[in-house]
C-alpha positions as CSV (number, residue, x, y, z in Angstrom):
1,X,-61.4,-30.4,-17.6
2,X,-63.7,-28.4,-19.6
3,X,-62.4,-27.7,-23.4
4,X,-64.0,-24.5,-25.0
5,X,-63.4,-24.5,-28.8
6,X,-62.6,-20.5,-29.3
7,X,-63.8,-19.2,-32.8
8,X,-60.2,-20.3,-34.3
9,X,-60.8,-24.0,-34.8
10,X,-58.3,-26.3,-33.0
11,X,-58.1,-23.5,-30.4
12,X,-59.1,-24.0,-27.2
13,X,-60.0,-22.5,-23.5
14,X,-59.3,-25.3,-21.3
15,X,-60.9,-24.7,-17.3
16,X,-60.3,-26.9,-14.5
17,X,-63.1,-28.6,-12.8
18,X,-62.0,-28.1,-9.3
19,X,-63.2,-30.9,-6.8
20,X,-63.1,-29.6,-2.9
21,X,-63.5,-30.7,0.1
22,X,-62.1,-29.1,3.7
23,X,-58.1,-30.0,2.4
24,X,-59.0,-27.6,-0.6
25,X,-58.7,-28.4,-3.7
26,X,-57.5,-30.8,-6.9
27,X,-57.9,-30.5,-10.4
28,X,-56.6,-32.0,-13.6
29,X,-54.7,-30.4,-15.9
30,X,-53.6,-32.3,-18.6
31,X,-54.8,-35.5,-19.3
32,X,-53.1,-37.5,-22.8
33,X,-56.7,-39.0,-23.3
34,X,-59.2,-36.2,-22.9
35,X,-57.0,-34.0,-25.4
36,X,-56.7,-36.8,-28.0
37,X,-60.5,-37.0,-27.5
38,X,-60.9,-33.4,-28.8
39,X,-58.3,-33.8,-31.8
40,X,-55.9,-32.2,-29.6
41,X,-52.0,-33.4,-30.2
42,X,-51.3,-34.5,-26.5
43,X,-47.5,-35.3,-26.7
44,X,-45.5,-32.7,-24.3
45,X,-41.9,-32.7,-25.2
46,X,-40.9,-29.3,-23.7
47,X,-42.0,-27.7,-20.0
48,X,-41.3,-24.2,-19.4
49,X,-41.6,-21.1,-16.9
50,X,-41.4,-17.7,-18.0
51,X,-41.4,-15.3,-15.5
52,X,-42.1,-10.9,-16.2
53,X,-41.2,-8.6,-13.5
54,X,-43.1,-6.0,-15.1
55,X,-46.3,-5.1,-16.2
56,X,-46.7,-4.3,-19.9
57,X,-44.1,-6.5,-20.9
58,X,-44.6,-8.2,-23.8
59,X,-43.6,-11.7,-25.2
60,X,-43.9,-12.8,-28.9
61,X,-45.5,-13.7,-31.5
62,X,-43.7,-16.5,-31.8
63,X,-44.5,-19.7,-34.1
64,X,-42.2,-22.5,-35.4
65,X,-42.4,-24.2,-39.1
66,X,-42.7,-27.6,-39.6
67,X,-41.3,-30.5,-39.3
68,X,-40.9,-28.3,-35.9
69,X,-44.3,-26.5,-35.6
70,X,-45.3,-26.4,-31.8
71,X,-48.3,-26.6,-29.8
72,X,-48.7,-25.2,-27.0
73,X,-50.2,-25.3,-23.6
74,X,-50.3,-22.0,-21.8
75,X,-51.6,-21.4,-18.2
76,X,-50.6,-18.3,-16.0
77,X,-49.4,-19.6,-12.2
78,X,-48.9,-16.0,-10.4
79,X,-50.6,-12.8,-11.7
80,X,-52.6,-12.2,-15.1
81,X,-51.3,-12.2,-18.7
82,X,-53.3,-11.2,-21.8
83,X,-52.6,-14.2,-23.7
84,X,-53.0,-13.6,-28.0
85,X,-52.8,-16.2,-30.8
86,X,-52.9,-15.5,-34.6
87,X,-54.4,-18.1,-36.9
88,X,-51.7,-18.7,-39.5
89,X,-53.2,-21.6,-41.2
90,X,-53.1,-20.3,-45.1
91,X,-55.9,-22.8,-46.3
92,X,-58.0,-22.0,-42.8
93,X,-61.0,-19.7,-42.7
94,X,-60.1,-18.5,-39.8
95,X,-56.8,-17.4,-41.7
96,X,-54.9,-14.0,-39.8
97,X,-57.8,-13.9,-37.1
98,X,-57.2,-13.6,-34.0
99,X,-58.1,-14.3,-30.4
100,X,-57.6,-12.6,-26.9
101,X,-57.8,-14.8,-23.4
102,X,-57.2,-13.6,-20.0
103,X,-55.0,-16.0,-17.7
104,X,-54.7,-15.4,-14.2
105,X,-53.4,-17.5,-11.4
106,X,-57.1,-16.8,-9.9
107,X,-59.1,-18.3,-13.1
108,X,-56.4,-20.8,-13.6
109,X,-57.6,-20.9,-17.1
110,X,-55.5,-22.7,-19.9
111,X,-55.2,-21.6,-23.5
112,X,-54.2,-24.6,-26.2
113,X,-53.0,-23.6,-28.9
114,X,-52.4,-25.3,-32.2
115,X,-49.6,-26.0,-34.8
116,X,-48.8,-23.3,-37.1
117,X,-50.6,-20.3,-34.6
118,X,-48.4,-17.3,-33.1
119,X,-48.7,-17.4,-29.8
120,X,-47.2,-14.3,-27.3
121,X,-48.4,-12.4,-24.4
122,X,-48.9,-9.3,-22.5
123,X,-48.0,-9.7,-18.5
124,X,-51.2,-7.6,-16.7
125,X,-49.1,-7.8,-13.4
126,X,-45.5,-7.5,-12.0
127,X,-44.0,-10.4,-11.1
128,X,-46.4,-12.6,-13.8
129,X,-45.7,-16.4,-14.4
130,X,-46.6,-18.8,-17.2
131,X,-45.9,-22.2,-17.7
132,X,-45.9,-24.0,-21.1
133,X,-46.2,-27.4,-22.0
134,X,-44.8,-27.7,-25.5
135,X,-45.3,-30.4,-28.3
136,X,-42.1,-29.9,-29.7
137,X,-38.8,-29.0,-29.0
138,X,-37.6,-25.3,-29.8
139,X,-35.5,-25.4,-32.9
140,X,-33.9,-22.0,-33.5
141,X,-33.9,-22.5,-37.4
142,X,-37.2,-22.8,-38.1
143,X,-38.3,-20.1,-35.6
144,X,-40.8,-16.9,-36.7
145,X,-42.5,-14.1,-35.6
146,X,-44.7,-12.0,-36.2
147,X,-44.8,-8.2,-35.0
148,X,-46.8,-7.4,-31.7
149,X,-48.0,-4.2,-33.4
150,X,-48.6,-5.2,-37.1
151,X,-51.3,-3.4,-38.5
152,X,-52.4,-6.0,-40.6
153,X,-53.2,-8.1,-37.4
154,X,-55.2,-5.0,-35.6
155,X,-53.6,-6.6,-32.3
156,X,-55.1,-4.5,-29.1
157,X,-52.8,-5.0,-26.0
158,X,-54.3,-3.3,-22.7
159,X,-51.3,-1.5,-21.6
160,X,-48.3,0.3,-23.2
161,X,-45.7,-2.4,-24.1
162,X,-43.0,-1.4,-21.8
163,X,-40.6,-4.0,-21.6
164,X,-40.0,-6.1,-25.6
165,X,-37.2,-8.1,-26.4
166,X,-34.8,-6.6,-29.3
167,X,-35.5,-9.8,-31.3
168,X,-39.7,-9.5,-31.0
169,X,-39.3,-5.8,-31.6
170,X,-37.2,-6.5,-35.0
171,X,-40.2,-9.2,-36.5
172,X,-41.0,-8.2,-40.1
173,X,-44.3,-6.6,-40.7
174,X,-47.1,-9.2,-42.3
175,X,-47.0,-8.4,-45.7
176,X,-43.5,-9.2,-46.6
177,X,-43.6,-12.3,-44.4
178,X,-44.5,-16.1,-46.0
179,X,-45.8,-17.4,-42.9
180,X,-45.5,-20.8,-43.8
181,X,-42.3,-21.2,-45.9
């Protein structure tokens, strides 16, 4: 695997390094050891699929306070997403910045993305699929989000959000919101 450090520290593109031969192909993608190496939490406790039958449909931004704040471990098995995480780290410098990656099926890129980060997506493709690994489980009551279209964040999505879940539609706007309380 090849770990890419974005310009949010602890955030990182993770590509596969493919090895082929006339069968086709086998990579790694995940490996306990080579994320500890990087200072990456490597414990999975969750897997799961999410699956958009539409274009422009977007998921998030989602983030969990501790004791239950997640990582995450985002890769995109069938179509393309738009994959964004916000820095929420108050004492980061990198504080409310964030950062865009492309995940198709084709790149079979991975995104990692730290503790106390929203994380949500736009689906560039009908009929996308991601799969998460998670570091924690989902606990409803510590649950957040922020709002896909916050000002504050000056998120760009590349399409018109068509399909939004009441709940990620309803997020409060940033400045209202203690992100880490």
């Amino acid at each position: 695997m090849i770990f890419t450090e974005t310009k949010l520290p602890g955030a990182f593109i993770i590509d596969l390094e493919v090895r082929e031969d006339d069968r086709g192909g086998f990579a790694r993608t995940f490996c306990r050891e080579e994320f500890a190496a990087h200072g990456l939490k490597p414990d999975v406790v969750q897997a799961n699929l999410s699956y958009n039958h539409r274009a422009g449909t977007l998921r998030g931004m989602h983030y969990q306070l501790p004791p239950a704040a997640e990582t995450k471990l985002v890769r995109c098995t069938r179509g393309a997403i738009l994959d964004v995480i916000v820095d929420l780290r108050e004492d980061s410098p990198t504080y409310l910045q964030h950062v865009a990656v492309e995940l198709t099926a084709e790149n079979r890129r991975a995104l990692y993305v730290p503790e106390l980060f929203a994380h949500g997506y736009q689906a560039l493709t009908d009929g996308a699929e991601v799969v998460y690994q998670v570091g924690e489980a989902y606990t409803p009551g510590f649950e957040r989000g922020l709002r896909h279209d916050d000002p504050r964040l000056g998120l760009t999505w590349p399409l018109p959000v068509t399909v939004i879940s009441p709940k990620d539609a309803a997020w409060p706007l940033l400045e209202p919101l203690e992100v880490t309380r």
